[in-house]
C-alpha positions as CSV (number, residue, x, y, z in Angstrom):
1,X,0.0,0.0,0.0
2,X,2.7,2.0,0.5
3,X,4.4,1.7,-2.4
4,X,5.2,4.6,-4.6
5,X,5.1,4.2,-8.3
6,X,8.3,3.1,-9.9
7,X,8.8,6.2,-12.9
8,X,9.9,4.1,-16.0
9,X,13.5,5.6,-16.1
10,X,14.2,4.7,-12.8
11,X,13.3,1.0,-13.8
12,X,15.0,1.3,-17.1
13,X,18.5,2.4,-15.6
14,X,17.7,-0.6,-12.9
15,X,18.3,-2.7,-16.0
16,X,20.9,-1.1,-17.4
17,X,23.0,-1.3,-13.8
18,X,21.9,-5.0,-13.7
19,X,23.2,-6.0,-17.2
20,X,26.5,-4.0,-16.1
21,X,27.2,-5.8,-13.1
22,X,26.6,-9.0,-15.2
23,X,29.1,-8.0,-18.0
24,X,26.9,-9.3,-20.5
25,X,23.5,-8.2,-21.5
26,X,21.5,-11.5,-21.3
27,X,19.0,-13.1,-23.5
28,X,15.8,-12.4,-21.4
29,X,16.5,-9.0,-21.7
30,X,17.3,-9.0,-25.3
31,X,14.4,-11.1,-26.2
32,X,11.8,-8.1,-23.9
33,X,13.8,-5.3,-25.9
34,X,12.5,-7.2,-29.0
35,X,9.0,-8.0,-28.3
36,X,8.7,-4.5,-26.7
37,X,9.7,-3.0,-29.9
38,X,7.6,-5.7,-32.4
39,X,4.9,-4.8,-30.3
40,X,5.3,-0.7,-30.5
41,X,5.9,-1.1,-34.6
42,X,2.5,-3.5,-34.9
43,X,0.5,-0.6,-32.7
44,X,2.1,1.8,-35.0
45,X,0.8,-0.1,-38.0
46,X,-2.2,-0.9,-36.9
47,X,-3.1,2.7,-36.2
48,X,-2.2,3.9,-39.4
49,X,-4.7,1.1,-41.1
50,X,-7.4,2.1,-38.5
């Protein structure tokens, strides 16, 4: 309940300090970066047929 909402930079520079300390960025995260971004172009595409 007393959680504040996490503000999408601070989670995306979470990441990017996690794949740091790992040295390697690792397939899960690769494999979300490109979903996220099929995902973003078939709104985009969609919209522009709609």
């Amino acid at each position: 309940m007393l959680q504040q909402p996490v503000h999408m930079r601070d989670q995306i520079s979470n990441r990017i300090e996690i794949i740091m300390q790992e040295n390697k960025p690792s397939l899960l995260f690769k494999v979300e970066e490109l979903s996220l971004a099929v995902l973003f172009i078939l709104v985009f595409v969609l919209g522009l047929n709609v």
